[in-house]
PASEBA-1860 file (N, C-alpha, C; in nm, 3 decimals):
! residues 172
1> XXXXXXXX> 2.289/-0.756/-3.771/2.153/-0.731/-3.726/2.146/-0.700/-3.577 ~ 2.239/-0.732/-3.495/2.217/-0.716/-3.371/2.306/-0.650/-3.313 ~ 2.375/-0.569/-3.193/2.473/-0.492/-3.172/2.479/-0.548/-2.988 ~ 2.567/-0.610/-2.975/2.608/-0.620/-2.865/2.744/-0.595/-2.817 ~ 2.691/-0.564/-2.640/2.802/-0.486/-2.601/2.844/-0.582/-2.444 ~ 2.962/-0.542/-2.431/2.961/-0.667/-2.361/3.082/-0.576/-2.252 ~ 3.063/-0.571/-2.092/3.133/-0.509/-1.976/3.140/-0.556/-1.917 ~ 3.230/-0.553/-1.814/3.219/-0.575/-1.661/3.230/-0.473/-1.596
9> XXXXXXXX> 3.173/-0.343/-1.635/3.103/-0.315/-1.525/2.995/-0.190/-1.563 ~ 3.028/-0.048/-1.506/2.895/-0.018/-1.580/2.930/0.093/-1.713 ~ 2.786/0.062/-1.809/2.802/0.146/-1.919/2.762/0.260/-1.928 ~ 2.818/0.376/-1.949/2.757/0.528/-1.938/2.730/0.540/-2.055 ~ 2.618/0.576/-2.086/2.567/0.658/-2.216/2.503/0.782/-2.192 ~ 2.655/0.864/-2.256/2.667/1.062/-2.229/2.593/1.124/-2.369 ~ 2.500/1.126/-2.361/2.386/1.212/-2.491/2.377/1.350/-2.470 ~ 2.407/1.400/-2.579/2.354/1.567/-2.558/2.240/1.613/-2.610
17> XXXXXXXX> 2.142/1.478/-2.669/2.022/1.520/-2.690/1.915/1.421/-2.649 ~ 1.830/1.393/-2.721/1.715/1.274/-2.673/1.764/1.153/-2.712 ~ 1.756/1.046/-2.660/1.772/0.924/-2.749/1.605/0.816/-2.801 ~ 1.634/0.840/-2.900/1.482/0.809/-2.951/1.457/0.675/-2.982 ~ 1.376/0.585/-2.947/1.323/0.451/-2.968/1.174/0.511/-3.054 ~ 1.213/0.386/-3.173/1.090/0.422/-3.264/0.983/0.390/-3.230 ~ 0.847/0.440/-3.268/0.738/0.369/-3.204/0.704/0.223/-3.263 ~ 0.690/0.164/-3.159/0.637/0.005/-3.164/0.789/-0.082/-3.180
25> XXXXXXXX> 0.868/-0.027/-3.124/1.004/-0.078/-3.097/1.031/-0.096/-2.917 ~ 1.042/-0.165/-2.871/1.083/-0.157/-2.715/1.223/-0.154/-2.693 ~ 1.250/-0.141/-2.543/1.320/-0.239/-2.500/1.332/-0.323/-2.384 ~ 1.410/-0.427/-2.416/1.324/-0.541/-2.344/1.446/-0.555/-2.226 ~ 1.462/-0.622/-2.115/1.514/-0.649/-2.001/1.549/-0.778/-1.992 ~ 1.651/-0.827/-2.008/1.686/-0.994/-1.988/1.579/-1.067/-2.085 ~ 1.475/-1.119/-2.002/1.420/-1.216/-2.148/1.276/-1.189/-2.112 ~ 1.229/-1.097/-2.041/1.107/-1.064/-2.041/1.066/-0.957/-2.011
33> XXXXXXXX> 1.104/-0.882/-1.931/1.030/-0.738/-1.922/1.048/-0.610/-2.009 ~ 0.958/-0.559/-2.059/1.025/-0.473/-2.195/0.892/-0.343/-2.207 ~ 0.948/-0.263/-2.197/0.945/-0.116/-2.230/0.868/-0.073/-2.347 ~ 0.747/-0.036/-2.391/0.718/0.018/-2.542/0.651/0.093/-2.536 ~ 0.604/0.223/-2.665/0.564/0.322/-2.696/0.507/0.266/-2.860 ~ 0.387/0.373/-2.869/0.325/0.348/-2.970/0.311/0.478/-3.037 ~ 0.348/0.600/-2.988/0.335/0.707/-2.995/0.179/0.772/-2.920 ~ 0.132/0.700/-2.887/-0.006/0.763/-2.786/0.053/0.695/-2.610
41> XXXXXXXX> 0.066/0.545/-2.615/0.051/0.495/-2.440/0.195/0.429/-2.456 ~ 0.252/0.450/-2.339/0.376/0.363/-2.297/0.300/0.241/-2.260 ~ 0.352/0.122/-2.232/0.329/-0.015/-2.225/0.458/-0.087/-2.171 ~ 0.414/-0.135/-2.022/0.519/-0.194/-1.958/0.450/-0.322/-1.940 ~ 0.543/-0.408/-2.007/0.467/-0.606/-1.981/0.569/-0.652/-1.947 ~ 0.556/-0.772/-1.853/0.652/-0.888/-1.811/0.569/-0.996/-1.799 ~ 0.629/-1.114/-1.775/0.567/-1.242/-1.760/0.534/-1.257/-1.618 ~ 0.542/-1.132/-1.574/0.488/-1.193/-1.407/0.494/-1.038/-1.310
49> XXXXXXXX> 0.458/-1.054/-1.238/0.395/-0.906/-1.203/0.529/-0.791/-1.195 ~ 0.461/-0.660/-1.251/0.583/-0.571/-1.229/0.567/-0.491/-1.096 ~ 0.684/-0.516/-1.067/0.740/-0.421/-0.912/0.762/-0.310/-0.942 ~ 0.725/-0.218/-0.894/0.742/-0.092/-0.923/0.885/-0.039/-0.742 ~ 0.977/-0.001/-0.759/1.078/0.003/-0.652/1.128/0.140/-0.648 ~ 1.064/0.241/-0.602/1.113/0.355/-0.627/1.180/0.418/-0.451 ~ 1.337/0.477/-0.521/1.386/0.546/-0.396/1.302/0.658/-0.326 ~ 1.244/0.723/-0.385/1.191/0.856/-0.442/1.030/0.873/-0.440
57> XXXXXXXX> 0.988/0.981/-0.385/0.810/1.002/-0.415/0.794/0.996/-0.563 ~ 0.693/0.911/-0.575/0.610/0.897/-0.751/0.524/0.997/-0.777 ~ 0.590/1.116/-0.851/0.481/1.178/-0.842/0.393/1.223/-0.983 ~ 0.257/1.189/-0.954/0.180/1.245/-1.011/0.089/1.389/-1.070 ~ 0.101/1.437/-1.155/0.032/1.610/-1.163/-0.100/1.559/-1.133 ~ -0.113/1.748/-1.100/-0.237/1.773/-1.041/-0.307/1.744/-1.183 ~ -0.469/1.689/-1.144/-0.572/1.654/-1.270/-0.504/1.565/-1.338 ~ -0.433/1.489/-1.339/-0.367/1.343/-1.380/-0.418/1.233/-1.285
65> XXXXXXXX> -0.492/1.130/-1.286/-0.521/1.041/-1.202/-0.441/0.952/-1.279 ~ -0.474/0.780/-1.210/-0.416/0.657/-1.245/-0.575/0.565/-1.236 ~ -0.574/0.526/-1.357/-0.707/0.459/-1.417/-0.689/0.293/-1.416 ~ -0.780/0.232/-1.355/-0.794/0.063/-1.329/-0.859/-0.012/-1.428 ~ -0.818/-0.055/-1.507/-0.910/-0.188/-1.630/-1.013/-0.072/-1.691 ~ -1.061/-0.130/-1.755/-1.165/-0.043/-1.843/-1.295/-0.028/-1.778 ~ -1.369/-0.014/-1.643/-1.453/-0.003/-1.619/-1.495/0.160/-1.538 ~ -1.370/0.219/-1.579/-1.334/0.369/-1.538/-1.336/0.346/-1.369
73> XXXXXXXX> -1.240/0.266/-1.260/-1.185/0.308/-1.182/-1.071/0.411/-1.166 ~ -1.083/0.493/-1.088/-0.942/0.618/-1.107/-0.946/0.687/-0.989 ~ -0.826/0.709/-0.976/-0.779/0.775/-0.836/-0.697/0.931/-0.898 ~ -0.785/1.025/-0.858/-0.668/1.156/-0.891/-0.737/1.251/-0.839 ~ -0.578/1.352/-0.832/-0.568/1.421/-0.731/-0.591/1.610/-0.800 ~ -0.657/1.677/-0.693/-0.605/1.806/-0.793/-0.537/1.933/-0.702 ~ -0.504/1.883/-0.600/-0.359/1.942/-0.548/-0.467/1.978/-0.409 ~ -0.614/1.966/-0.404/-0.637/2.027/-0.245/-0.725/1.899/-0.240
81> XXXXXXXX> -0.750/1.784/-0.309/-0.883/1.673/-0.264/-0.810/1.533/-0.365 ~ -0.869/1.421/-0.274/-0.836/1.287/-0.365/-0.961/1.248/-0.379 ~ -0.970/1.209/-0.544/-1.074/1.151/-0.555/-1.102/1.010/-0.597 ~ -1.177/0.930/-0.559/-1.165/0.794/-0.577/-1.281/0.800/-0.707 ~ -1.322/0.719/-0.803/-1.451/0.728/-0.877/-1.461/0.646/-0.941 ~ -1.556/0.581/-0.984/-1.590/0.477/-1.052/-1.707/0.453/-1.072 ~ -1.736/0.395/-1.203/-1.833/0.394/-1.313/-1.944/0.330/-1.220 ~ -1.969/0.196/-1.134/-2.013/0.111/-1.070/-1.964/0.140/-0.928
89> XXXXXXXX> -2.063/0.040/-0.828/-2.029/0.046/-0.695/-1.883/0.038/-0.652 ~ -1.824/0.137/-0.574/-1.699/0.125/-0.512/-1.697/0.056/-0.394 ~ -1.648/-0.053/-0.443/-1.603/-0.182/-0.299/-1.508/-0.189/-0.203 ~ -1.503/-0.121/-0.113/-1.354/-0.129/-0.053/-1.361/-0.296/0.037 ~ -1.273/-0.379/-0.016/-1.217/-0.431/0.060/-1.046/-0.460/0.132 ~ -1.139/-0.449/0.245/-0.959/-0.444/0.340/-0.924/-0.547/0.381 ~ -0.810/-0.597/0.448/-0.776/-0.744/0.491/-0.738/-0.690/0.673 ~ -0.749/-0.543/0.684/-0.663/-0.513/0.848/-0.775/-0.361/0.841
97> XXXXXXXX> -0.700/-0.335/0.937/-0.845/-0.225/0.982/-0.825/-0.061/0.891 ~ -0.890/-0.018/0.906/-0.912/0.100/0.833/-0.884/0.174/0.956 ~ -0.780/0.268/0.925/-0.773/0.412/1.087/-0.786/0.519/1.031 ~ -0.888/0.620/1.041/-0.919/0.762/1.011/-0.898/0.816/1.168 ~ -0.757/0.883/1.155/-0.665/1.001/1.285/-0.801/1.029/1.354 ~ -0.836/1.022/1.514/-0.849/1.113/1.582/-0.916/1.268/1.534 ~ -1.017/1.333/1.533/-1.081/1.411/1.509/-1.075/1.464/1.365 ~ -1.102/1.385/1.248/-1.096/1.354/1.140/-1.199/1.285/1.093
105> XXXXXXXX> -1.353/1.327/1.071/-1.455/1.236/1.027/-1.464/1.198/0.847 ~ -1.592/1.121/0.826/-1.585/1.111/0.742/-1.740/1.148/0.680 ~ -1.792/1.224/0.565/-1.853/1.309/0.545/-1.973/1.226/0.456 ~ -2.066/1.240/0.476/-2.143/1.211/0.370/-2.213/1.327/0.267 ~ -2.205/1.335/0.159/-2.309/1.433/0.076/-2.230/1.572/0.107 ~ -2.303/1.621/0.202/-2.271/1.781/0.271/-2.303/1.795/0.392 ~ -2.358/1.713/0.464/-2.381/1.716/0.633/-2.389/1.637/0.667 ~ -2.382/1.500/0.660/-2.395/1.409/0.738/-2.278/1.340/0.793
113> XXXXXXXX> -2.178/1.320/0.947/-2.064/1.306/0.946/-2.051/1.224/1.047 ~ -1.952/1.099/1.034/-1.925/1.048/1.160/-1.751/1.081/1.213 ~ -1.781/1.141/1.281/-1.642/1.127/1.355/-1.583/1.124/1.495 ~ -1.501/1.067/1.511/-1.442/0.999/1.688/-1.282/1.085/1.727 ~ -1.320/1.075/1.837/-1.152/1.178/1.922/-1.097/1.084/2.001 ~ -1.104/1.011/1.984/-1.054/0.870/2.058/-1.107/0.858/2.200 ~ -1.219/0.918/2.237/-1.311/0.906/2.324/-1.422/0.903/2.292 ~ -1.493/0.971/2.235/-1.629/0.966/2.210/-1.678/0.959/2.049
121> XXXXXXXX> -1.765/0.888/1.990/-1.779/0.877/1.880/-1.871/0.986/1.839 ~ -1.887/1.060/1.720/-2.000/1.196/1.691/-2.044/1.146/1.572 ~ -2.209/1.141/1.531/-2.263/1.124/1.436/-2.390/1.244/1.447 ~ -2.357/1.339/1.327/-2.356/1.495/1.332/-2.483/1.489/1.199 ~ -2.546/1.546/1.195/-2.672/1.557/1.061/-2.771/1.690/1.058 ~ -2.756/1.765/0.961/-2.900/1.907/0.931/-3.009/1.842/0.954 ~ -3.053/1.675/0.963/-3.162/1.639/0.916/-3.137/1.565/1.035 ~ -3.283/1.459/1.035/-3.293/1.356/1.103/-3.205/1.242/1.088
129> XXXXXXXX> -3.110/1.192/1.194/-3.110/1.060/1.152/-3.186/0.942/1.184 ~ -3.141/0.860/1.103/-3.246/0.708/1.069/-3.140/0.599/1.091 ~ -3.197/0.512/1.168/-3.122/0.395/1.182/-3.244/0.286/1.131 ~ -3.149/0.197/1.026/-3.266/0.104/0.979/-3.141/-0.006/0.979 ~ -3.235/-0.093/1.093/-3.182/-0.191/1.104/-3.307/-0.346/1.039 ~ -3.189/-0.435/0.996/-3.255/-0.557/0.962/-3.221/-0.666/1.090 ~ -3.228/-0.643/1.210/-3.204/-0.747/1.318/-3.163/-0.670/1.465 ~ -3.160/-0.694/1.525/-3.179/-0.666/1.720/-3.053/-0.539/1.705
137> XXXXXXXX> -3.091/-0.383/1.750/-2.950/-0.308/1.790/-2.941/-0.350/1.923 ~ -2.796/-0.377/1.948/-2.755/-0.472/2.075/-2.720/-0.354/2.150 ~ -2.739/-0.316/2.284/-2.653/-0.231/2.383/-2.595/-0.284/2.474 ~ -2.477/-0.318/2.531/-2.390/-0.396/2.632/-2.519/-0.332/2.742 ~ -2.507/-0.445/2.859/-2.579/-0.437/3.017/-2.506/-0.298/3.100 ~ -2.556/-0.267/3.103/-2.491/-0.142/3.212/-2.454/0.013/3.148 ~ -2.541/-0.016/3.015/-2.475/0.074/2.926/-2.600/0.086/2.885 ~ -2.634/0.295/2.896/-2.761/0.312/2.837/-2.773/0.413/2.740
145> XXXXXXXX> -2.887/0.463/2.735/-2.915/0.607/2.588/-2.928/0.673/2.671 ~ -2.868/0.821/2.690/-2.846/0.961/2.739/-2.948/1.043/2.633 ~ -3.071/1.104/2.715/-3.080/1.197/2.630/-3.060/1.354/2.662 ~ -3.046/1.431/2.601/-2.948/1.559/2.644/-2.822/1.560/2.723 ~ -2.858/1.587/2.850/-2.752/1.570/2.958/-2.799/1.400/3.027 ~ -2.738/1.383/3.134/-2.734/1.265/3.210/-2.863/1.287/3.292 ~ -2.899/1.357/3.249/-3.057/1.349/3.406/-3.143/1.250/3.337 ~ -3.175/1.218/3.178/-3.294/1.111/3.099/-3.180/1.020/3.024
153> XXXXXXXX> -3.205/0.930/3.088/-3.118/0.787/3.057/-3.206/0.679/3.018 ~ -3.239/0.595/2.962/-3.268/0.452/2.953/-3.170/0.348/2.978 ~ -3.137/0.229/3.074/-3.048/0.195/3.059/-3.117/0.046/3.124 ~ -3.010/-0.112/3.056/-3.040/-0.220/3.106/-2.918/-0.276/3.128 ~ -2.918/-0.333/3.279/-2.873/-0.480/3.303/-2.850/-0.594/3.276 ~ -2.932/-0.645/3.186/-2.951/-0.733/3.189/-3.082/-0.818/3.226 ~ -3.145/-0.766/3.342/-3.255/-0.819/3.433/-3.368/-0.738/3.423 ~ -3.351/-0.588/3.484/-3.429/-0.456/3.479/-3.380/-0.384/3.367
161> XXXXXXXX> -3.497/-0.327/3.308/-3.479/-0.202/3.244/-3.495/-0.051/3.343 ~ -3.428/0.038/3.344/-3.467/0.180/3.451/-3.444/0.225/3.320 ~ -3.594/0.367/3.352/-3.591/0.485/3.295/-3.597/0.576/3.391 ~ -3.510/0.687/3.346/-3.466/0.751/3.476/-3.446/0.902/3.404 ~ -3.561/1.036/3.496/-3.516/1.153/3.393/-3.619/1.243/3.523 ~ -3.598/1.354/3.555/-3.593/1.474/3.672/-3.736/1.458/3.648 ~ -3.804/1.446/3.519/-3.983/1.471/3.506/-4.011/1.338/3.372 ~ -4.050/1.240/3.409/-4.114/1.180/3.333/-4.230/1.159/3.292
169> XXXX> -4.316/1.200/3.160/-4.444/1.218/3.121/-4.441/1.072/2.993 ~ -4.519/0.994/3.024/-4.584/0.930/2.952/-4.664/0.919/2.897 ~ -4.685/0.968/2.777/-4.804/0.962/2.647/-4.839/0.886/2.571 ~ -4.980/0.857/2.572/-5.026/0.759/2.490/-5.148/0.785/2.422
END
């Protein structure tokens, strides 16, 4: 019933055609990790998490993603865009910082974009933007709002507020 083979060292198996495992037959790895086909999904189980250790890029075809639990998370690619998607809210959580390169924003919809050059930050919009805040927007002391060029500034200390601009008209 069983066929064992027994070396010291390694075994070559030279095939000149396919070697076929039946469906719903595996094979298994020492005493737990094991290999199976059903004729629709391969199925890789172990008793404890599998490492995936590759020398080599993993690669995936274009319009082939890789799908998460049954709530349709999936990541795939179609050779010019990655797409992340999912059925429900996409949560990113990170444990270290997120870096998007130096003049590389990130897009909302079709126009709305934030992006930084490692000097200045750009938040770009066809439309108005809206800042809706639920509590105080903080501005460091000495640090103010520019509007256009540097001639209309608002800016605080700390102590004084100065508004400061070549023609100031106040309407009320």
């Amino acid at each position: 019933t069983d066929l064992t083979i027994t070396s010291g060292a390694k075994i070559n198996l030279t095939a000149t055609s396919d070697i076929v495992v039946p469906a719903d037959v595996g094979i298994t790895f020492g005493t737990g990790e094991k290999i199976e086909g059903d004729s629709t999904n391969l199925t890789l189980t172990s008793g404890a998490d599998i490492a995936l250790t590759a020398t080599a890029d993993i690669n995936v075809p274009s319009g082939v993603g890789m799908t998460f639990g049954d709530d349709g998370e999936k990541i795939e690619g179609d050779g010019t865009d990655l797409t992340i998607a999912s059925s429900a809210a996409l949560n990113l959580t990170a444990t270290t910082d997120i870096v998007v390169p130096a003049n590389v924003g990130i897009t909302f919809g079709t126009g709305e974009k934030i992006e930084g050059d490692s000097t200045d930050l750009t938040v770009t919009s066809g439309g108005a933007i809206n800042l809706t805040a639920t509590t105080d927007v903080v501005i460091p002391n000495s640090v103010g709002i520019q509007f256009g060029g540097a001639s209309e500034k608002i800016e605080g200390d700390g102590t004084d507020l100065t508004i400061s601009a070549n023609n100031l008209t106040v309407d009320a």
